[in-house]
C-alpha positions in Angstrom: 22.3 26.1 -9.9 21.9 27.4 -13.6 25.7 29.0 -13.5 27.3 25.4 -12.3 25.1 23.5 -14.8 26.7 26.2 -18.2 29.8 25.8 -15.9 29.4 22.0 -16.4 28.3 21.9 -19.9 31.2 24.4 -21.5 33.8 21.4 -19.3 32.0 18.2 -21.6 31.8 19.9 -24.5 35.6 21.2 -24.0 36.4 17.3 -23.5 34.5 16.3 -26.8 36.3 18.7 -28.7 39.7 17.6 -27.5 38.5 13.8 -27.7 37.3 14.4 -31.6 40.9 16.1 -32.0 42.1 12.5 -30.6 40.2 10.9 -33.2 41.5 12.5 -36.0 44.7 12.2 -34.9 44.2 8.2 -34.6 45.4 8.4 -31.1 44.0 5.0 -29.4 43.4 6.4 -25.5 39.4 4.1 -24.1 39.0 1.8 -22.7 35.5 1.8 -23.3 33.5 -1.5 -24.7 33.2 -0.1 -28.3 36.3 1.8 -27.9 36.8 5.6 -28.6 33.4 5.6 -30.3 31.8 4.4 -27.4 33.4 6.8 -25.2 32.5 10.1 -27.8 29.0 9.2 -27.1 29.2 8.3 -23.4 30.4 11.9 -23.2 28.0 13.2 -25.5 25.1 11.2 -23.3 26.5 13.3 -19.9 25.9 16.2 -22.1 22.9 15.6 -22.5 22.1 14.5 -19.0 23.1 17.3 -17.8 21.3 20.0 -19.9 18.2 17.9 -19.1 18.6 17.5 -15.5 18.8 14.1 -16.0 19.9 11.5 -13.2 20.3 7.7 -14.6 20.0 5.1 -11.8 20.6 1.7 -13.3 19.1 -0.9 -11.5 20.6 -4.5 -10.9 19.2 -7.5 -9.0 19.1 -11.3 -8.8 16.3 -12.8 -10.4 13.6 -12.4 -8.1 14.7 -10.0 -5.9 11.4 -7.5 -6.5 12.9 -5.5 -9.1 10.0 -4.8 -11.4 7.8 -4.1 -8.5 10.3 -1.5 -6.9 10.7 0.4 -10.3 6.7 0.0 -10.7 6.2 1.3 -7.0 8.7 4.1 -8.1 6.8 5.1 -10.9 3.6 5.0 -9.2 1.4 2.4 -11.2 2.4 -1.1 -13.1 4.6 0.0 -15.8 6.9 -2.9 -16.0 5.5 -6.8 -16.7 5.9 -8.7 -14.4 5.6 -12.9 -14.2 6.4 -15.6 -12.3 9.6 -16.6 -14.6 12.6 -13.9 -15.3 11.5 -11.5 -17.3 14.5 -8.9 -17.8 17.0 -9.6 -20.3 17.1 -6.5 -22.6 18.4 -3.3 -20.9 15.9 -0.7 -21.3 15.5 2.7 -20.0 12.7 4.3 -17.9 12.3 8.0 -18.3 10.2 9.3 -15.5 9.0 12.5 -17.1 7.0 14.4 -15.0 4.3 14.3 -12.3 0.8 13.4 -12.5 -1.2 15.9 -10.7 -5.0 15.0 -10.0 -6.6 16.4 -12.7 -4.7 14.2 -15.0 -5.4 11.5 -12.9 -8.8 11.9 -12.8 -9.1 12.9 -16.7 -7.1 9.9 -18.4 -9.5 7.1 -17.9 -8.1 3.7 -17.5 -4.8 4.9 -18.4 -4.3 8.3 -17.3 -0.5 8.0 -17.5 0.0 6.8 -21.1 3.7 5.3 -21.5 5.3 5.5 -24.9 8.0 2.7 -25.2 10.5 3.9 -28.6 12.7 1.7 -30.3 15.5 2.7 -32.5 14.6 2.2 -36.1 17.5 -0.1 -37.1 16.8 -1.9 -33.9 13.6 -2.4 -35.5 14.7 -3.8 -38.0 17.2 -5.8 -36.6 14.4 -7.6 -34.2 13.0 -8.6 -37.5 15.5 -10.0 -38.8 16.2 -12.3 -35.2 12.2 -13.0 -35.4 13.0 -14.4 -39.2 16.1 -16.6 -38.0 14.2 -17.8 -35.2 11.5 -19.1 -37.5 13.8 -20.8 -39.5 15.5 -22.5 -36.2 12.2 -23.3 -34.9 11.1 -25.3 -37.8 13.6 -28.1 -37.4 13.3 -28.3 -33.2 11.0 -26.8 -31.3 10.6 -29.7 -28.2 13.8 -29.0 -26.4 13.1 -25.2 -26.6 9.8 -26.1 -25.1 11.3 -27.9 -22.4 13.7 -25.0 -21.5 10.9 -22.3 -21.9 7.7 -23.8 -20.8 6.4 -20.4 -20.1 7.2 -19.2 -23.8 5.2 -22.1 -25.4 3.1 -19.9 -27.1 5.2 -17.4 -28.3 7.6 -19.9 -29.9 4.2 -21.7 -31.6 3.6 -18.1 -32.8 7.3 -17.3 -34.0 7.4 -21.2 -35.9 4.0 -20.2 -37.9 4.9 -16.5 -38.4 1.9 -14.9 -36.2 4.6 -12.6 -34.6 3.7 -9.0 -36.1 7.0 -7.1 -36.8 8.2 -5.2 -34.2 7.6 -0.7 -34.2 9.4 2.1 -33.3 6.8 3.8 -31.4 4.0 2.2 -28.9 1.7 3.7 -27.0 -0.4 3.5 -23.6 0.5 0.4 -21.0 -1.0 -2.4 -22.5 0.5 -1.6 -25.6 4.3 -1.3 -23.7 3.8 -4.0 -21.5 3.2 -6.3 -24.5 6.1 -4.9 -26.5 8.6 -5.5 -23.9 7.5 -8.8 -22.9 8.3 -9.3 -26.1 11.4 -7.8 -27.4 12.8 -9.7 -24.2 11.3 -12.8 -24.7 13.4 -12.0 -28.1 16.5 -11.4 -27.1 16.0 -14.2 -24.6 15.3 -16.7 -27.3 18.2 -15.2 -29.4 20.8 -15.6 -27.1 20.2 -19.3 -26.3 19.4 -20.3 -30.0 21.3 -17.9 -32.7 24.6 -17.0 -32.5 25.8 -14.2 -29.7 26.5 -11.8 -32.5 23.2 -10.6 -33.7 22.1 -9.8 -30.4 25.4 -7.7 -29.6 24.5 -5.8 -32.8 21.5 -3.6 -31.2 22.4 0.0 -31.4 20.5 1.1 -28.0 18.3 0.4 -25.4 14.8 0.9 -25.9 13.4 4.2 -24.1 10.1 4.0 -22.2 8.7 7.6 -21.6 6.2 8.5 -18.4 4.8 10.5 -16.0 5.0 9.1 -12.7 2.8 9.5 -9.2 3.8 9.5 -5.8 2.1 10.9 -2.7 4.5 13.6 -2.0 5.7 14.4 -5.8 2.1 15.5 -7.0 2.4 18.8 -5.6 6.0 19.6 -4.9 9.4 18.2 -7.6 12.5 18.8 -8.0 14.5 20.2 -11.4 15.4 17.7 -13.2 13.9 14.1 -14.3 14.9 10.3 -13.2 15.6 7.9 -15.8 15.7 4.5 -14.5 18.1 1.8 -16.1 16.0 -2.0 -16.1 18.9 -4.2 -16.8 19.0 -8.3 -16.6 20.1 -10.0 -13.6 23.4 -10.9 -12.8 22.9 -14.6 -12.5 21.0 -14.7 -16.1 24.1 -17.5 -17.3 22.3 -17.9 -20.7 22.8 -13.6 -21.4 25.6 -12.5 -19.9 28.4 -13.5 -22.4 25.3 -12.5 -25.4 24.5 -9.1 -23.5 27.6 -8.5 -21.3 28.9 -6.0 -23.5 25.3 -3.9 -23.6 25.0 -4.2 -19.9 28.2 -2.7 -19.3 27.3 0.4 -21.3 24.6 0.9 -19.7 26.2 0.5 -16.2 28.8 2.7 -16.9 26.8 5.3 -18.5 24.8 5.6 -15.5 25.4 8.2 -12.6 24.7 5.8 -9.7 23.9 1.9 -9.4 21.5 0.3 -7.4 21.6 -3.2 -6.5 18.2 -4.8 -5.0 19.0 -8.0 -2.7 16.7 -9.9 -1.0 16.0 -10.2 2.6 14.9 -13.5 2.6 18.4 -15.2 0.6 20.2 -13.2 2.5 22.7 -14.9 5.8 24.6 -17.8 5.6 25.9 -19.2 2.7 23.6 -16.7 0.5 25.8 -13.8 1.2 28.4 -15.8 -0.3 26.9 -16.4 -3.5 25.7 -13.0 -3.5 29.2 -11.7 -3.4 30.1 -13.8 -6.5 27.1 -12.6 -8.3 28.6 -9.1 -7.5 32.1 -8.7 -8.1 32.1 -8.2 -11.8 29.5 -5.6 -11.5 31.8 -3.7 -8.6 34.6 -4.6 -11.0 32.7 -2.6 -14.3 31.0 0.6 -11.5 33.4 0.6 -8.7 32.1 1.7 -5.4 31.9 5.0 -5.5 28.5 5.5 -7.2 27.0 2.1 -5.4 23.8 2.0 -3.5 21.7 -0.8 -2.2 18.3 -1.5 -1.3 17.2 -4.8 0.8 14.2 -5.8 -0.6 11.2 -7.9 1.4 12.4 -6.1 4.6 8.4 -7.1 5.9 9.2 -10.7 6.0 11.7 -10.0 8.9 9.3 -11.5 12.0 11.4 -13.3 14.4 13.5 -11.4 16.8 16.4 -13.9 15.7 16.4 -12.2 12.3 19.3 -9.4 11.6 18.8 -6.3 13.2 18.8 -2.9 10.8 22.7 -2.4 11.8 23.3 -6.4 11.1 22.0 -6.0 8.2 24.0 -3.1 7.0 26.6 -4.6 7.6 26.5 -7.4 6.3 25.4 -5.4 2.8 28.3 -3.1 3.3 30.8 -6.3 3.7 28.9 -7.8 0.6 29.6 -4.9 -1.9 32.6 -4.1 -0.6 31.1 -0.4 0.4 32.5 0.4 3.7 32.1 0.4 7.3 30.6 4.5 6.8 28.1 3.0 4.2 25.1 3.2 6.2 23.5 6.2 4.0 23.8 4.1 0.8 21.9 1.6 2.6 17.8 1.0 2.5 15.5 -1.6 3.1 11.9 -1.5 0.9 8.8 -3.9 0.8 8.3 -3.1 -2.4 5.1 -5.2 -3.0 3.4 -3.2 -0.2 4.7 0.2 -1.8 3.4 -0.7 -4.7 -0.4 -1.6 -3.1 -0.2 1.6 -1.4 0.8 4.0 -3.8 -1.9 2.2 -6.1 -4.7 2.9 -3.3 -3.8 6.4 -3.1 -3.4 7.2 -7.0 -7.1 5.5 -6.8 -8.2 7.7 -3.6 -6.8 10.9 -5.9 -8.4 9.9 -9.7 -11.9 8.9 -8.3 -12.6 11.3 -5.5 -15.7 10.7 -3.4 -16.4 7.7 -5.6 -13.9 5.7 -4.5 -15.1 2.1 -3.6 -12.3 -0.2 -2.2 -14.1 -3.8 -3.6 -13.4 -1.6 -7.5 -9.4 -0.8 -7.1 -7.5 -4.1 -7.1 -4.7 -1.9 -5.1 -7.0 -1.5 -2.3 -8.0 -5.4 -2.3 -4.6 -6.5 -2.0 -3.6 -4.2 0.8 -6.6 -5.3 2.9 -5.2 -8.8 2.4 -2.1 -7.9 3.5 -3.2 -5.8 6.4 -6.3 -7.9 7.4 -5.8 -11.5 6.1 -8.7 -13.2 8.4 -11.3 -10.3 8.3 -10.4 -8.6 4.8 -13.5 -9.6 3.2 -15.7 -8.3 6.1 -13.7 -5.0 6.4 -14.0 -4.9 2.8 -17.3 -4.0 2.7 -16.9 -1.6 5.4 -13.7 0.3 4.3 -14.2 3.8 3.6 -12.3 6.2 1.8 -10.7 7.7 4.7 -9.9 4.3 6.5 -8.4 3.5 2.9 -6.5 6.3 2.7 -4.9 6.3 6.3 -4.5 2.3 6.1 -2.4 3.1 2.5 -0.4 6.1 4.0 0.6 4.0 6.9 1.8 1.1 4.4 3.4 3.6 2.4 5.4 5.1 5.0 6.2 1.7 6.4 7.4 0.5 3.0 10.2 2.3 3.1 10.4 3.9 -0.2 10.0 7.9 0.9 13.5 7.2 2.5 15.0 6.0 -1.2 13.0 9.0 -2.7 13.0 11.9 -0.5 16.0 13.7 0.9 15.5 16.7 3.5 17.2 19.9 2.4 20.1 20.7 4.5 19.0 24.5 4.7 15.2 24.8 3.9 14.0 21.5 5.4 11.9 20.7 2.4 11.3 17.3 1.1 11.7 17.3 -2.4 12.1 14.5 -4.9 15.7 14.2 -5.4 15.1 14.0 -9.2 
């Protein structure tokens, strides 16, 4: 593994000598977004990926498809806001560092994973500079804003007065993310509707959140290298993609595999039509080979008139344009009950024999979902171990340890593929 990875790296940095040589010879050969520059440093980034083991999944979904609850069940714990309007428009990258074991679990308190969200200093800057203009546009009109962002009434109250503290480099612990990136995309959200396109274009990067992650079967066994997770805006976002198209493309193409989240319940029928025109410019900017999808809200499937598991993959496969032999690039997730059960366990492993099911939220909402007549009767009767096999179940059901997991052809191992 160590000889094809210096194998690897001595290739890239081969090409970035010969691409600089390009350079200096004025030789005009990308076709990248921001031209040969962009494509030096797309190099340079696969450099990098690959002396750190990295694998960079971008994600991509219709607004509300689940996508902030799949990454969050992913990561093991709400990382990502998450609210009844869109929420992505900034693409922003989720570097799932390493695994929390149960000591840390159990030592870290209320936060015991501790997310650091960064933000490139002339990005910093730059979001001050959007927060002034936006001031200044607010003064004159600030009704039919309203009207458009109900939802964002008190920020833009904030922004008009100048309550909006400038925005950091560096923020620390969930709260303290989860409030900065509600924020620097209700930003850019606000930005692209009321400023022109050009200052948002002129962002240098995508802010990096950096975490460790839980999930039952990574605790004690991972593999060599580290996921980082590309959030980017839906397709169907009208108002950002000719603002952010540029930005998204980067990101998309800088990634080693796409994974597009549908949902199960818009999908059939005229549905799949729309979802192949939300689709083609992102198979146009990826391709197909490095395409995967997940069907999201497989558990609202009830009736035996619904699409059976082959149906269904084809119908994804015809979609996307992957294939008839597609069917491994194919998974189905209930992401919501992933997240519940992952949440119960994480709960089961930081508070030990303390446990009580009425103090996790996790392990309320499960119940609900398992038991919606009798929850509040079995809640006072649940006991760790009915928890914990009630969340495993749910887990395994959820059908996230088939996104996650591969078997090793030789060993027979499950490791995390990352």
């Amino acid at each position: 593994m160590e000889e094809h990875a210096k194998d690897a790296i001595d290739l890239i940095e081969e090409v970035l000598r010969c691409l600089a040589h390009a350079i200096e010879l004025k030789i005009n050969w990308s076709g990248h977004p921001d031209r040969e520059a962009g494509s030096v440093r797309a190099v340079t980034n696969q450099l990098k990926a690959v002396r750190q083991g990295e694998l960079r999944m971008a994600v991509v979904a219709p607004m509300k498809a689940g996508k902030s609850t799949l990454v969050n069940a992913i990561a093991g714990y709400e990382l990502l806001p998450a609210r009844a309007a869109a929420m992505t428009t900034l693409p922003t990258r989720i570097v799932l560092e390493r695994a929390v074991g149960q000591d840390a679990l159990r030592s870290g308190g209320n936060d015991p994973f501790g997310p650091v969200l960064e933000v490139a200093e002339e990005d910093a800057e730059l979001f001050g500079v959007l927060l002034a203009a936006l001031r200044e546009q607010l003064r004159t009109d600030t009704a039919a804003v309203k009207d458009k962002f109900p939802h964002l009434e008190e920020l833009l109250q904030d922004i008009a007065e100048g309550r909006v503290s400038p925005v950091s480099t560096h923020y620390e612990g969930k709260r303290a993310v989860q409030q900065a990136l509600m924020l620097l995309n209700d930003l850019v959200r606000l930005a692209g509707v009321l400023l022109p396109g050009d200052r948002v274009r002129e962002l240098s990067d995508s802010p990096v959140v950096r975490t460790p992650y839980w999930t039952p079967e990574a605790v004690e066994e991972t593999g060599p290298g580290q996921l980082v997770i590309v959030d980017t805006p839906g397709p169907d976002e009208d108002d950002l993609s000719a603002v952010l198209g540029d930005i998204v493309s980067r990101q998309l193409s800088e990634s080693h595999i796409v994974l597009v989240i549908l949902d199960y319940t818009k999908m059939g029928g005229q549905s799949d039509a729309l979802i192949r025109d939300l689709m083609e410019p992102l198979l146009r900017a990826v391709g197909q080979d490095k395409l995967f999808a997940v069907v999201n809200k497989i558990d609202q499937r009830k009736k035996k008139s619904d699409m059976s598991d082959e149906e269904l993959a084809r119908s994804v496969a015809f979609n996307l344009g992957l294939g008839d032999a597609a069917h491994d690039r194919i998974f189905t997730t209930a992401a919501d009950r992933a997240l519940m059960s992952v949440g119960v366990l994480a709960d089961l492993e930081r508070r030990g024999s303390s446990f009580e099911a009425a103090q996790s939220e996790s392990a309320l909402q499960l119940l609900q979902l398992a038991h919606p007549l009798t929850w509040e009767d079995d809640l006072e009767e649940a006991d760790a171990d009915e928890m914990r096999n009630l969340a495993r179940v749910a887990w395994k059901r959820s059908g996230l340890p088939r996104l996650l997991f591969t078997d090793a052809p030789i060993t027979g191992e499950r490791r995390v593929p990352f």
